[in-house]
MIBAGU-453291 format. One record per residue: residue number from 0; x, y, z of N, C-alpha, C in turn; residue in one letter; chain. Coordinates in Angstrom, 3 decimals, always signed. Example, Ala and Ser with C-alpha at 12.3 -4.5 7.8 and 13.67 -1.06 7.14 Angstrom:
BEGIN
- 0, +13.190, -5.690, +7.800, +12.300, -4.500, +7.800, +13.200, -3.300, +7.800, A, A
- 1, +12.850, -2.250, +7.080, +13.670, -1.060, +7.140, +12.900, +0.030, +7.870, S, A
# end
This chain:
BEGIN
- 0, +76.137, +92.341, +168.871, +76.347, +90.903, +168.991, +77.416, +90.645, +170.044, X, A
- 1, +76.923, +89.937, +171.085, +78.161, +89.574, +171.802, +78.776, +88.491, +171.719, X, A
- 2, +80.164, +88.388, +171.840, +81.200, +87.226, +171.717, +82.476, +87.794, +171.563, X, A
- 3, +83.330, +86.942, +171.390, +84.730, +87.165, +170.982, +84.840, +87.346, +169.613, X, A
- 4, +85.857, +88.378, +169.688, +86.358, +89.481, +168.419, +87.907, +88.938, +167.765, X, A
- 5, +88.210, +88.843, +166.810, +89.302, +88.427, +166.475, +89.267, +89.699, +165.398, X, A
- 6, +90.758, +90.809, +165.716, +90.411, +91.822, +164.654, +92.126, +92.048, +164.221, X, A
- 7, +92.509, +92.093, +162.836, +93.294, +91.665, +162.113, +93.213, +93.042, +160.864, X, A
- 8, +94.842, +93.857, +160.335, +94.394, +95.047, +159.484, +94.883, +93.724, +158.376, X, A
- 9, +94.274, +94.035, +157.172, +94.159, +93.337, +156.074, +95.754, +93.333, +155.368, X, A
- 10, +96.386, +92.502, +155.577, +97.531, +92.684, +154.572, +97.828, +92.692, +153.210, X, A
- 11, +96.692, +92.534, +152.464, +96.658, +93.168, +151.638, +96.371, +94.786, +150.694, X, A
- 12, +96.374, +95.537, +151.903, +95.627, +96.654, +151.976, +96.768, +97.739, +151.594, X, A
- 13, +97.376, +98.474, +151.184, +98.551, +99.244, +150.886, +98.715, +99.818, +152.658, X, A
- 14, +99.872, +100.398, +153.045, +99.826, +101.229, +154.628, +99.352, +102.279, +154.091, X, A
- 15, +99.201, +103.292, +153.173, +98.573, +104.671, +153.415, +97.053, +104.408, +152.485, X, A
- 16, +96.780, +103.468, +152.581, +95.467, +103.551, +151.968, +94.207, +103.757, +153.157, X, A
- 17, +93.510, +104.550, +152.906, +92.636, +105.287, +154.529, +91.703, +103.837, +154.704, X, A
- 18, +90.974, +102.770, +153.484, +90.624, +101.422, +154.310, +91.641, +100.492, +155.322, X, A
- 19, +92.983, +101.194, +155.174, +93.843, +100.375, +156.361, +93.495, +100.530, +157.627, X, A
- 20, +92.585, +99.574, +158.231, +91.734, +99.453, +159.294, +91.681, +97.886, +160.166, X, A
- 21, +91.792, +97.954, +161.332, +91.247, +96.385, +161.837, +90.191, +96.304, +161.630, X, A
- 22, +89.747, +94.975, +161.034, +88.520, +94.783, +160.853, +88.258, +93.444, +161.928, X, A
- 23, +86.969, +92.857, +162.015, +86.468, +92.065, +162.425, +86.812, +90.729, +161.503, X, A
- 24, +87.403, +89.203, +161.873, +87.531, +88.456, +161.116, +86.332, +87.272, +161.049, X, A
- 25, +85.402, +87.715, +162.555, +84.524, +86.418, +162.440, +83.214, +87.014, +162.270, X, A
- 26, +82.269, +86.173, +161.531, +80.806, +86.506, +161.132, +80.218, +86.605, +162.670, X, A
- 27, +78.823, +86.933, +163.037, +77.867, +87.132, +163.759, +77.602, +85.971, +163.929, X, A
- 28, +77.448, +84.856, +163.074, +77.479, +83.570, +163.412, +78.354, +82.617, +164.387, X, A
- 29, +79.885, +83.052, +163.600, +80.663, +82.549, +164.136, +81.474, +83.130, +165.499, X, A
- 30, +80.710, +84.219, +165.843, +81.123, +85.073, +167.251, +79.741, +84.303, +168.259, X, A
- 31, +78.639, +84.104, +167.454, +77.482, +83.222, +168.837, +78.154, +81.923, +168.835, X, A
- 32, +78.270, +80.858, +168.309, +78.568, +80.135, +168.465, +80.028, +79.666, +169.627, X, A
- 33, +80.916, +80.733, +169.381, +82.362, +81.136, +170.234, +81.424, +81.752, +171.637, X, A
- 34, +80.939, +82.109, +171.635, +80.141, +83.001, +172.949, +79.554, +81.269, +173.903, X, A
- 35, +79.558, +80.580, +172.792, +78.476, +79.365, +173.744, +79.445, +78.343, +174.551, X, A
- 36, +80.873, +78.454, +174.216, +82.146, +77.708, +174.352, +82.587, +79.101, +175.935, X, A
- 37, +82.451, +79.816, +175.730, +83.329, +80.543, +176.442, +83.125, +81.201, +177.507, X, A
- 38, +83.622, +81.498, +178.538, +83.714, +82.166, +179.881, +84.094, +83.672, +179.991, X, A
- 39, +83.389, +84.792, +180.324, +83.855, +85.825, +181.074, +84.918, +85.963, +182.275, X, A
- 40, +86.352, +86.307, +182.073, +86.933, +86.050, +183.615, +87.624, +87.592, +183.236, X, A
- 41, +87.894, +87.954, +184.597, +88.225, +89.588, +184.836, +90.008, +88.717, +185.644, X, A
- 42, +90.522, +90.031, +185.596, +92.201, +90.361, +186.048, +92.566, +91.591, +186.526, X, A
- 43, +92.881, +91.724, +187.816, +93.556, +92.748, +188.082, +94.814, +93.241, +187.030, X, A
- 44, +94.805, +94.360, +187.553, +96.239, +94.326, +187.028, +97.824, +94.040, +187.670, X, A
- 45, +98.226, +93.634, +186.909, +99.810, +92.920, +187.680, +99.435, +91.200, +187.744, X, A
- 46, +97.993, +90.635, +187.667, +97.724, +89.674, +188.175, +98.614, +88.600, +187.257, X, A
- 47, +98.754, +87.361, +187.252, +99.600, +86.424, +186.250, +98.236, +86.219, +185.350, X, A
- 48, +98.377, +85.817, +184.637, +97.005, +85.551, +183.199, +97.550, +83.570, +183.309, X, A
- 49, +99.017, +83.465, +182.373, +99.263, +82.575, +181.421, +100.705, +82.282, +182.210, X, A
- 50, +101.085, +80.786, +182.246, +102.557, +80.554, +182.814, +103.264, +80.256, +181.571, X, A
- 51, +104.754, +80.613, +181.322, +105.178, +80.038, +180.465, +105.356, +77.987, +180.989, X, A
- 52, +105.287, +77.476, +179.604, +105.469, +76.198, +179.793, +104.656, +75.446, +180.214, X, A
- 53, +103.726, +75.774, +180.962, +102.640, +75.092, +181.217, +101.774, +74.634, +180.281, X, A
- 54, +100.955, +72.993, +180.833, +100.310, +72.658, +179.976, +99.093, +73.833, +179.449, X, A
- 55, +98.876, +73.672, +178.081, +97.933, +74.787, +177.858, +96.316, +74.618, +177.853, X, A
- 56, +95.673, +74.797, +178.470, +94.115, +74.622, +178.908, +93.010, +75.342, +178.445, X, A
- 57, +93.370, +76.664, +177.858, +92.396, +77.334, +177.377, +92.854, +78.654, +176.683, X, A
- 58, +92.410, +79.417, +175.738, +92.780, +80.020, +174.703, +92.095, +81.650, +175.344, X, A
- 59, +92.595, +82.768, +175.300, +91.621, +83.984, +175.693, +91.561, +85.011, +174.786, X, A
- 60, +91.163, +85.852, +174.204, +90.622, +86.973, +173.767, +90.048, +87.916, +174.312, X, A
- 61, +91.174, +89.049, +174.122, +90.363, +90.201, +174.656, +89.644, +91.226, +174.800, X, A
- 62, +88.311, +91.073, +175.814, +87.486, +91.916, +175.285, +88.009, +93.734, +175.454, X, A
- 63, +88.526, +94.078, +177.322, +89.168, +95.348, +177.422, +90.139, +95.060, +177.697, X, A
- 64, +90.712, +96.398, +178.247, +92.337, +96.169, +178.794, +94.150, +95.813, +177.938, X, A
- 65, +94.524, +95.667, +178.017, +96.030, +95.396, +177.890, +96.671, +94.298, +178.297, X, A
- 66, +97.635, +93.187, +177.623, +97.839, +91.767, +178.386, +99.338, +92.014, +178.216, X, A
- 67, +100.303, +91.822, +178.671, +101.707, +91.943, +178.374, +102.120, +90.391, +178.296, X, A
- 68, +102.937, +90.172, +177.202, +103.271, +88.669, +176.690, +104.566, +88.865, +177.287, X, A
- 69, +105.618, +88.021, +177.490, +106.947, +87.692, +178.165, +107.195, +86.275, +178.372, X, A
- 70, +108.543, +86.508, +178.309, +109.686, +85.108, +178.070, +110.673, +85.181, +179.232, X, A
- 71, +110.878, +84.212, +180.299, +112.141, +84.621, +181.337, +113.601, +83.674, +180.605, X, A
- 72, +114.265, +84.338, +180.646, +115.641, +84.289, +180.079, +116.599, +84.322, +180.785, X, A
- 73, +117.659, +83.156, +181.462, +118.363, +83.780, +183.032, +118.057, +84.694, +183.699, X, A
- 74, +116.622, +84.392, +183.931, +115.989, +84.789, +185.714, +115.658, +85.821, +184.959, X, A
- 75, +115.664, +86.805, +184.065, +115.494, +87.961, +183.334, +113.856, +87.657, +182.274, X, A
- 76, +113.273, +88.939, +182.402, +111.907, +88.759, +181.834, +112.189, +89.754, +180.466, X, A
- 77, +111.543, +89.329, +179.562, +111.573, +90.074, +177.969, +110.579, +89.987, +177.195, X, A
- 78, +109.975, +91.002, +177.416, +108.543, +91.647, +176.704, +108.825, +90.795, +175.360, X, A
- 79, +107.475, +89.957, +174.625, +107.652, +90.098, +173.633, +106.371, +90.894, +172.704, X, A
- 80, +105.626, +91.195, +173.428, +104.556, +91.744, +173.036, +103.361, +92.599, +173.880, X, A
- 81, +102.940, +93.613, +173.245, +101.709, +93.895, +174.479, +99.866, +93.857, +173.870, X, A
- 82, +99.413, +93.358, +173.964, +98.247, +92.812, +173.380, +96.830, +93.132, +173.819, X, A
- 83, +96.264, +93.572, +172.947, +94.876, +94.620, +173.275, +93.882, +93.948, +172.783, X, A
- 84, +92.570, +94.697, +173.268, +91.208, +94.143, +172.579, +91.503, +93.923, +171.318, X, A
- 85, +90.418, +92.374, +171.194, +90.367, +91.516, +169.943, +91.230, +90.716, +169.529, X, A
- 86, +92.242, +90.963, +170.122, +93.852, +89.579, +170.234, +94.011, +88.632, +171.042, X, A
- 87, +94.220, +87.646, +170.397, +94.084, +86.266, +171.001, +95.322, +86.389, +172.052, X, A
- 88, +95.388, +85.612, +172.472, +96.359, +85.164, +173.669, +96.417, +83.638, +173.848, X, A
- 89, +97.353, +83.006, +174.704, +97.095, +81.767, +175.174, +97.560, +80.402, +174.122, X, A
- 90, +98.043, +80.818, +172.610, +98.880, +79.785, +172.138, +99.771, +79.140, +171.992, X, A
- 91, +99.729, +78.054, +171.974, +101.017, +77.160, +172.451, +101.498, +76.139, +171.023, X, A
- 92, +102.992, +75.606, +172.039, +103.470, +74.910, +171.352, +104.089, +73.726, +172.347, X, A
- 93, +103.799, +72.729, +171.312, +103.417, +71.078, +171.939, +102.351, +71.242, +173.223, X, A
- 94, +101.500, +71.475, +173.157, +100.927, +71.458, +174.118, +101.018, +72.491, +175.296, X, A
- 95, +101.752, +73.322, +175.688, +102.361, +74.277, +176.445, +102.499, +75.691, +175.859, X, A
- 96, +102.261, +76.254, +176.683, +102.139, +78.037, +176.410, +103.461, +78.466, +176.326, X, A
- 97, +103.844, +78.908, +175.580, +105.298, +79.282, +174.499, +105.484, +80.762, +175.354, X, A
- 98, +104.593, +81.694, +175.693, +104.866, +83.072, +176.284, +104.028, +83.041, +177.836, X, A
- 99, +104.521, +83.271, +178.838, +103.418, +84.172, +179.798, +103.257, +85.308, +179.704, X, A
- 100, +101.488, +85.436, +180.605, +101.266, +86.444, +179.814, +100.510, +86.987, +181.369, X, A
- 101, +100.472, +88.344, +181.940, +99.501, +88.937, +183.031, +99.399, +90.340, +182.420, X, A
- 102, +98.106, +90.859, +182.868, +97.322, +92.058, +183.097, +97.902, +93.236, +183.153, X, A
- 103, +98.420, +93.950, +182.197, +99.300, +95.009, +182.184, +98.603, +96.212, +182.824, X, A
- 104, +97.354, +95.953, +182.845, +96.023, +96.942, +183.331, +94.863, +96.119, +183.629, X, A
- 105, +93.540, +96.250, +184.232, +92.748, +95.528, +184.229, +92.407, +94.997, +183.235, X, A
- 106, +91.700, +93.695, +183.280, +91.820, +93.168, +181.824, +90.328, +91.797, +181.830, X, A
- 107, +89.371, +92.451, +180.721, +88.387, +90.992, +181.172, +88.515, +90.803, +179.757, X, A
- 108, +88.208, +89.493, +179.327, +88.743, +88.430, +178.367, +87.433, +87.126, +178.455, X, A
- 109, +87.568, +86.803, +177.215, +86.837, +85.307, +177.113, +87.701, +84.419, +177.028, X, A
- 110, +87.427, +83.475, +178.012, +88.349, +82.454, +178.165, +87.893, +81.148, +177.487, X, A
- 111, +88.379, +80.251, +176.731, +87.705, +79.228, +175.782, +88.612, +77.708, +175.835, X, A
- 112, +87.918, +76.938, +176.337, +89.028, +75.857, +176.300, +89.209, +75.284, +175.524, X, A
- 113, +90.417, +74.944, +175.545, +91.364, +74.714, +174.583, +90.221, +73.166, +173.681, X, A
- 114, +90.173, +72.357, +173.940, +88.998, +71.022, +173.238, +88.360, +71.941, +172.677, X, A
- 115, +87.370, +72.882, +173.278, +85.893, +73.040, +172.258, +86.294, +73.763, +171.284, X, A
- 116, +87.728, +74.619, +171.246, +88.085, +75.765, +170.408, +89.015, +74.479, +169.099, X, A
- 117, +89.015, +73.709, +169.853, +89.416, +72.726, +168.228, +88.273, +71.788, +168.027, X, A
- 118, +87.768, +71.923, +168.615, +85.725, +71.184, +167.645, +85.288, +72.129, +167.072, X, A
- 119, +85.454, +73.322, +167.251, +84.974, +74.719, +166.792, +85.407, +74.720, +165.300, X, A
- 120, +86.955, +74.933, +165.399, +87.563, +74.618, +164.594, +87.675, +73.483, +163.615, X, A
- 121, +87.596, +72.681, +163.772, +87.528, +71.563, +162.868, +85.598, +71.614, +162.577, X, A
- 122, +84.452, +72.254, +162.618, +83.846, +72.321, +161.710, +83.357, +73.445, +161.119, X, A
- 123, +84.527, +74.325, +161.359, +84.761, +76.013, +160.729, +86.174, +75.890, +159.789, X, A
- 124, +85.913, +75.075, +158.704, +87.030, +75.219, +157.821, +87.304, +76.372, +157.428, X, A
- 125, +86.594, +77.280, +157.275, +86.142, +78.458, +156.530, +87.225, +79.567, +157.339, X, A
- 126, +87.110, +79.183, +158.892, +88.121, +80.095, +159.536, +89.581, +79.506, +159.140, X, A
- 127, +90.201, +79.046, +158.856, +91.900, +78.467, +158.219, +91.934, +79.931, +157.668, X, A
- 128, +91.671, +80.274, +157.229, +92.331, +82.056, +156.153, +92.523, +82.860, +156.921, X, A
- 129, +91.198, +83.170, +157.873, +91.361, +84.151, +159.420, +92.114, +84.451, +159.611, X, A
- 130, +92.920, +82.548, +160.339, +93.884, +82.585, +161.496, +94.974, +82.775, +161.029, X, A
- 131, +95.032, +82.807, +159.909, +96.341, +83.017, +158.697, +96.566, +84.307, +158.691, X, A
- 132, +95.561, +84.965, +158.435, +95.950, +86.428, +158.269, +96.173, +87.085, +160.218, X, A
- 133, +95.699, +86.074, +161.177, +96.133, +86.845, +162.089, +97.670, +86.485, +162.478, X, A
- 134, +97.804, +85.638, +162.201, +99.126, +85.005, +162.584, +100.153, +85.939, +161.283, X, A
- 135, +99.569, +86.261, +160.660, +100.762, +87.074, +159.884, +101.065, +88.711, +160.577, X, A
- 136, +99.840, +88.742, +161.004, +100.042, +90.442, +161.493, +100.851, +90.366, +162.693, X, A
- 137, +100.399, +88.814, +163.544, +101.433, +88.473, +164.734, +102.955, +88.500, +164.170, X, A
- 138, +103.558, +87.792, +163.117, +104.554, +87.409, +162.792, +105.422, +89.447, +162.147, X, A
- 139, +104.803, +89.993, +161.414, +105.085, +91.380, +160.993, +105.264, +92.113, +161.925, X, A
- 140, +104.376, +91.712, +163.518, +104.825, +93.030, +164.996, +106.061, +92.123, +165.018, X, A
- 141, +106.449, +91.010, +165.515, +107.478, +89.719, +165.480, +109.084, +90.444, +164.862, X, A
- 142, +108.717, +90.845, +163.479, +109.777, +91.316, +162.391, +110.410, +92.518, +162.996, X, A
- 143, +108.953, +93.675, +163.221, +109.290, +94.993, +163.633, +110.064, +95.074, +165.268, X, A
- 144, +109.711, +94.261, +165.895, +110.379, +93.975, +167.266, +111.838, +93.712, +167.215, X, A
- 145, +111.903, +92.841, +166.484, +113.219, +92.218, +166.499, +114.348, +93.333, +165.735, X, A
- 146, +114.119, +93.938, +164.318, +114.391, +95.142, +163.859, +114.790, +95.957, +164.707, X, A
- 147, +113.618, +96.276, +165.512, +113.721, +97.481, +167.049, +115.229, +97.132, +167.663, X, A
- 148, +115.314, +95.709, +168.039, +116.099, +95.624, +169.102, +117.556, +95.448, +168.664, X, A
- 149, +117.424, +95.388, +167.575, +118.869, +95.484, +166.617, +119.720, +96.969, +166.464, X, A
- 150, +118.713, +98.008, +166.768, +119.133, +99.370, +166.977, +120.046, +99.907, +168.107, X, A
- 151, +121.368, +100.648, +167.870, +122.153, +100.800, +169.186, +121.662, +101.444, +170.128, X, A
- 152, +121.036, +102.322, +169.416, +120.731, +103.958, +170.707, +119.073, +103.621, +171.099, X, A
- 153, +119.359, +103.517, +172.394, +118.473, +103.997, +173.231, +116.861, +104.968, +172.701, X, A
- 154, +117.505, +106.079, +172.261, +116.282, +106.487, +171.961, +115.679, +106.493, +170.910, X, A
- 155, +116.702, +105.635, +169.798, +116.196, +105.420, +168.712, +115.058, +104.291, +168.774, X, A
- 156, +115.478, +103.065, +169.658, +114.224, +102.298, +170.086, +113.289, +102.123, +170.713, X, A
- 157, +113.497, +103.572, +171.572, +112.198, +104.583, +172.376, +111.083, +104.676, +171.137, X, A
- 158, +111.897, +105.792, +170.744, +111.229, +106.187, +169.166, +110.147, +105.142, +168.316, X, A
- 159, +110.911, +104.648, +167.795, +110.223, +103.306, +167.087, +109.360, +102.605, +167.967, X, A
- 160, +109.713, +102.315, +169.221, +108.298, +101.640, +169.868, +107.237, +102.887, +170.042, X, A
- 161, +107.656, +104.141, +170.558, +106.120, +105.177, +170.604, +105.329, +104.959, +169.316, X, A
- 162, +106.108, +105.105, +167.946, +105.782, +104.882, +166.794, +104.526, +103.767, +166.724, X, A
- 163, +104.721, +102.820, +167.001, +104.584, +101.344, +166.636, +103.266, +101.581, +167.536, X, A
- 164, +103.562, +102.253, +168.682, +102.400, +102.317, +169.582, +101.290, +103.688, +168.999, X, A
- 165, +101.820, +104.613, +168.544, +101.050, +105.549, +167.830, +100.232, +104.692, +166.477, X, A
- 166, +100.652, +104.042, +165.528, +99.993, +103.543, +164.566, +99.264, +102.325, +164.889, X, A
- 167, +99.297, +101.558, +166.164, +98.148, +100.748, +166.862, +97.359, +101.700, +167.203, X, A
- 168, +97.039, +102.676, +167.910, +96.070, +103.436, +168.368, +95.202, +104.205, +167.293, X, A
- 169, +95.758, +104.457, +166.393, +95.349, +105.112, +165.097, +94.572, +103.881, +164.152, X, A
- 170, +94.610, +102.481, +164.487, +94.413, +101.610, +163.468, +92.681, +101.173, +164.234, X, A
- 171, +92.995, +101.535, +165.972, +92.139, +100.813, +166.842, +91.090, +102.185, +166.543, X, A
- 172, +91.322, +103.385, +167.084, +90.879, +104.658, +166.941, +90.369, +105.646, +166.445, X, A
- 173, +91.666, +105.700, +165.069, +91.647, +106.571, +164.528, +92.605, +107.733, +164.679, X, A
- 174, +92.236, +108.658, +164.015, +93.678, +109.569, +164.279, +93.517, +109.827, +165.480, X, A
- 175, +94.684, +109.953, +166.574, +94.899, +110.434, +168.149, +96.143, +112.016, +167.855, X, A
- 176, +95.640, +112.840, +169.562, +96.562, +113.650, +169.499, +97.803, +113.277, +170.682, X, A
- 177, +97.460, +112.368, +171.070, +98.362, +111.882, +172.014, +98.188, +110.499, +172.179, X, A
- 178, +99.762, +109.836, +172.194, +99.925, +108.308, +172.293, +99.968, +107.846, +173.593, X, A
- 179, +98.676, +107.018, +173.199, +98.340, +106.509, +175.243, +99.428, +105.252, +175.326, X, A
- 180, +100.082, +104.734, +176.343, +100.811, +104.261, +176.695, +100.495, +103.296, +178.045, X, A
- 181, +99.609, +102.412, +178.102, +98.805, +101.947, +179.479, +99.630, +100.847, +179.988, X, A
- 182, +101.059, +100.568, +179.098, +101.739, +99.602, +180.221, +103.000, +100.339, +180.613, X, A
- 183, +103.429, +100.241, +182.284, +104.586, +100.667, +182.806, +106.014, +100.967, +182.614, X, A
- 184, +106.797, +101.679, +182.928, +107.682, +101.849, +182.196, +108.611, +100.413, +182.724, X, A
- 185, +109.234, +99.807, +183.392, +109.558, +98.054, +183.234, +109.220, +97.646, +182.233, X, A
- 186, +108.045, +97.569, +181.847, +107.709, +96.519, +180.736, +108.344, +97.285, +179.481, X, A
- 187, +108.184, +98.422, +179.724, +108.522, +99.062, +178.292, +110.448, +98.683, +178.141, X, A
- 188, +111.060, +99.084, +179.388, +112.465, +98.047, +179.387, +112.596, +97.131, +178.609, X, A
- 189, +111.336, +95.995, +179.219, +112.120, +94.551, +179.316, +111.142, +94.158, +177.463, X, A
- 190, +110.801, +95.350, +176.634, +110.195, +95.653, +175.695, +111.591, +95.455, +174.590, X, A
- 191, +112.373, +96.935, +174.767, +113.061, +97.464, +174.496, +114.339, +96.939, +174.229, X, A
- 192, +114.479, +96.176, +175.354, +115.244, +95.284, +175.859, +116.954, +96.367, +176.363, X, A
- 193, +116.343, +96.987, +177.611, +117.334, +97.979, +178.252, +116.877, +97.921, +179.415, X, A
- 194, +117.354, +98.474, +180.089, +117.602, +98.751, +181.363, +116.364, +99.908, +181.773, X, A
- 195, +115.581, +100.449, +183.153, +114.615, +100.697, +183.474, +115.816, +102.651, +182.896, X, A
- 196, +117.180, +102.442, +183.933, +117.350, +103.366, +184.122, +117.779, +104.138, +182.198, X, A
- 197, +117.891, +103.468, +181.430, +118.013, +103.678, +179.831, +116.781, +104.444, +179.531, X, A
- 198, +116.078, +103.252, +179.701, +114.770, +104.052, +178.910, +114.097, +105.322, +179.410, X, A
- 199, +114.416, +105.705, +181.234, +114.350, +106.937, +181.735, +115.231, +108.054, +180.901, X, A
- 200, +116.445, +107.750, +180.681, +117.611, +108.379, +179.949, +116.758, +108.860, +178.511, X, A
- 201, +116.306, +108.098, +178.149, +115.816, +108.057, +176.576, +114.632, +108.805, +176.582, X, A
- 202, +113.833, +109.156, +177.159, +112.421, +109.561, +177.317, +113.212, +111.220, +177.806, X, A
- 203, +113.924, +111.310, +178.625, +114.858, +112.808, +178.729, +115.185, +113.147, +178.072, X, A
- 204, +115.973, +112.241, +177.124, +116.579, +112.915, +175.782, +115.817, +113.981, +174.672, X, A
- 205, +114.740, +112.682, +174.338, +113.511, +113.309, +173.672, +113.245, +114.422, +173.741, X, A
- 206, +112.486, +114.514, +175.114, +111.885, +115.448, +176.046, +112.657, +116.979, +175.570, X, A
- 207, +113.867, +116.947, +176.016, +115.100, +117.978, +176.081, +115.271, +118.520, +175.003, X, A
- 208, +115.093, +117.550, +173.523, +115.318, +117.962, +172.609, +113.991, +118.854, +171.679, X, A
- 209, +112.752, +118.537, +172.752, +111.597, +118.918, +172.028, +111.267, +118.314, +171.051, X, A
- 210, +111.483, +117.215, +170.985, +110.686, +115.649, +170.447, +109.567, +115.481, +170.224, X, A
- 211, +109.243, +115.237, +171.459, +108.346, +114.923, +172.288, +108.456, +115.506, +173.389, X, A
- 212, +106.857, +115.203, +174.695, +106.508, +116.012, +175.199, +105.329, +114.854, +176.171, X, A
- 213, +106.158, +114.765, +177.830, +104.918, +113.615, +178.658, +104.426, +114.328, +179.445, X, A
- 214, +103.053, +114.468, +178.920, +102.517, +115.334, +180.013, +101.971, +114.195, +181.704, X, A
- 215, +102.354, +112.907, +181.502, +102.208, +112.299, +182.655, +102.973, +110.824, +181.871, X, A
- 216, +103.064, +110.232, +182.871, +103.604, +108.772, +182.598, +102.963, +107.628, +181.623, X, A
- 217, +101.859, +108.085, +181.180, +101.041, +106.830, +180.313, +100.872, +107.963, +179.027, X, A
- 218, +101.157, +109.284, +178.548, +100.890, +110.176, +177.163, +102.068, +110.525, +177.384, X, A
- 219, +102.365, +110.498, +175.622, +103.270, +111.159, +174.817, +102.388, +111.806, +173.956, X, A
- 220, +103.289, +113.245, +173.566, +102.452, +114.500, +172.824, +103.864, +114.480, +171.629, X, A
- 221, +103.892, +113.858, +170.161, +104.925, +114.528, +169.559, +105.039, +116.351, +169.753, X, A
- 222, +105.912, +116.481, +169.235, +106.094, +117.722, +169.278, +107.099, +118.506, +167.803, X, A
- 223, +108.096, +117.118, +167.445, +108.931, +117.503, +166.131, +108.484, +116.170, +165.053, X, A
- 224, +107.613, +116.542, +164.379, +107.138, +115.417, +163.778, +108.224, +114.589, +162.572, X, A
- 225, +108.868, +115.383, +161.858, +109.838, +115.247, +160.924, +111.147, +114.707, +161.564, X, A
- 226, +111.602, +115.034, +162.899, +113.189, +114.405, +163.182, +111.999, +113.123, +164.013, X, A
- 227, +111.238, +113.073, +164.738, +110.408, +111.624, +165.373, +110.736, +110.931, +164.416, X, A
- 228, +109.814, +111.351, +163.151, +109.774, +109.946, +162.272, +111.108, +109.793, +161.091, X, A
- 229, +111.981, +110.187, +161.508, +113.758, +110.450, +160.723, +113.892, +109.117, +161.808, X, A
- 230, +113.689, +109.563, +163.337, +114.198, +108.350, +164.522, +113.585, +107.025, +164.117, X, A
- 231, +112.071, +106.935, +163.988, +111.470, +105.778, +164.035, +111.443, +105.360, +162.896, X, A
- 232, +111.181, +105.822, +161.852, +111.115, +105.484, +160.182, +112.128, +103.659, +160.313, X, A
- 233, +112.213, +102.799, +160.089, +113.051, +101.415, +159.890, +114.045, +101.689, +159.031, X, A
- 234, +113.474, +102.522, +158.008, +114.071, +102.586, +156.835, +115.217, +103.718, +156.651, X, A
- 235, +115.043, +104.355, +157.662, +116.310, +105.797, +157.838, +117.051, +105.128, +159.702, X, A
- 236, +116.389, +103.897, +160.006, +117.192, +103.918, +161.378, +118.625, +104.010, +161.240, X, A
- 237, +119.070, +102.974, +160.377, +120.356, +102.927, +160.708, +121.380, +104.428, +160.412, X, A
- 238, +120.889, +105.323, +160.147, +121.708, +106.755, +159.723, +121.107, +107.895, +160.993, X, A
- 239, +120.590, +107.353, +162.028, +120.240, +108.273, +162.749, +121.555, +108.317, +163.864, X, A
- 240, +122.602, +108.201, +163.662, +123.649, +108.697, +164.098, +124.633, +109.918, +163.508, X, A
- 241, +124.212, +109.642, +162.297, +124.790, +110.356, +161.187, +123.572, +112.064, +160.979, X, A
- 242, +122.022, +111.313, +161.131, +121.552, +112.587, +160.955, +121.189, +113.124, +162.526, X, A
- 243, +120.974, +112.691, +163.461, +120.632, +112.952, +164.642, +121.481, +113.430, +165.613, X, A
- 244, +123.156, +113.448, +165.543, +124.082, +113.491, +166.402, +123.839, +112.110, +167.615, X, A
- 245, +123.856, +112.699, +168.763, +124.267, +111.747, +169.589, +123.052, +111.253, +170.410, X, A
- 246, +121.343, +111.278, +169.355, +120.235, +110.582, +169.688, +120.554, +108.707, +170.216, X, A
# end
């Protein structure tokens, strides 16, 4: 069936329960009907997608590729998200796009304007629960981000984002032996919220310590699975000074 995908892991689902999976949130019905509203448009990569602040005109979903979300902050840009097939993009507030957003990699998307996607809506009551449950999984990466950036060390918030990026790939996938990584290391900075030359620092550290292991710039290979997830775990971050030395 072709159309746009809206895919969401069930929050009600326990995390180690093996149905913890993205699933599909819209019927076959309600993906033709979205298909009859909407446009195919392709993006280089690097290209701009979405301006912040601008009036907002149309809503996208993506079919391939990678979209990087961002906020400029005194002249300064800050990842707030990086967004893959089946994730919406393009919502706003008062009228205006709250994040910009461009092509972290090539990227084709259905583009839907903004009117027909609220006629859509207003005679798809049935979707209100959907968008609920996607907006919560939005709001939970939201939690884990902000968490992240509350961390002192460097590679402790290396850590936790490979993490974060290992259990997206595993949710999209399935189990992986290596965490693909398809946006640049900048973004992963202005992610992180450090400096280009930090997060180089931090990815050495790892490396040095036999952590981890890049066999090129877009894969990470763990390598110490037990001190990784001591680093990334939320719940042991704040003592990874205490158990890690000077990670």
């Amino acid at each position: 069936m072709v159309g746009p995908t809206i895919y969401a892991v069930d929050p009600w689902v326990p995390g180690n329960d093996p149905q913890r999976a993205r699933h599909q949130l819209l019927s076959d019905n309600e993906r033709a009907q979205l298909a009859k509203i909407a446009s195919i448009v392709r993006f280089k990569k690097g290209e701009q997608i979405c301006n912040e602040g601008h009036i907002t005109d149309a809503v996208f979903n993506i079919i391939s590729g990678v979209v990087t979300a961002y906020r400029t902050l005194a002249n300064k840009e800050h990842v707030t998200s990086f967004l893959y097939p089946g994730d919406l993009f393009g919502l706003s507030e008062e009228g205006r796009y709250t994040n910009a957003t461009r092509a972290a990699t090539p990227v084709i998307a259905y583009k839907m304007p903004l009117p027909a996607v609220r006629r859509f809506l207003d005679r798809n009551a049935d979707l209100d629960v959907d968008v609920i449950i996607k907006l919560c999984e939005e709001l939970r990466e939201a939690q884990r981000h902000a968490f992240l950036l509350a961390q002192k060390r460097a590679a402790t918030r290396l850590a936790m984002f490979l993490e974060l990026q290992e259990h997206l790939q595993i949710i999209r996938d399935g189990s992986v032996s290596e965490i693909y990584l398809p946006m640049d290391r900048s973004s992963i900075a202005a992610y992180l919220g450090l400096t280009l030359a930090a997060v180089g620092r931090a990815f050495r550290t790892l490396v040095s310590k036999k952590i981890i292991s890049t066999p090129d710039r877009h894969h990470v290979k763990i390598l110490d699975r037990d001190v990784f997830n001591g680093l990334a775990d939320t719940r042991l971050a704040q003592g990874t000074k205490k158990t890690h030395g000077r990670l």
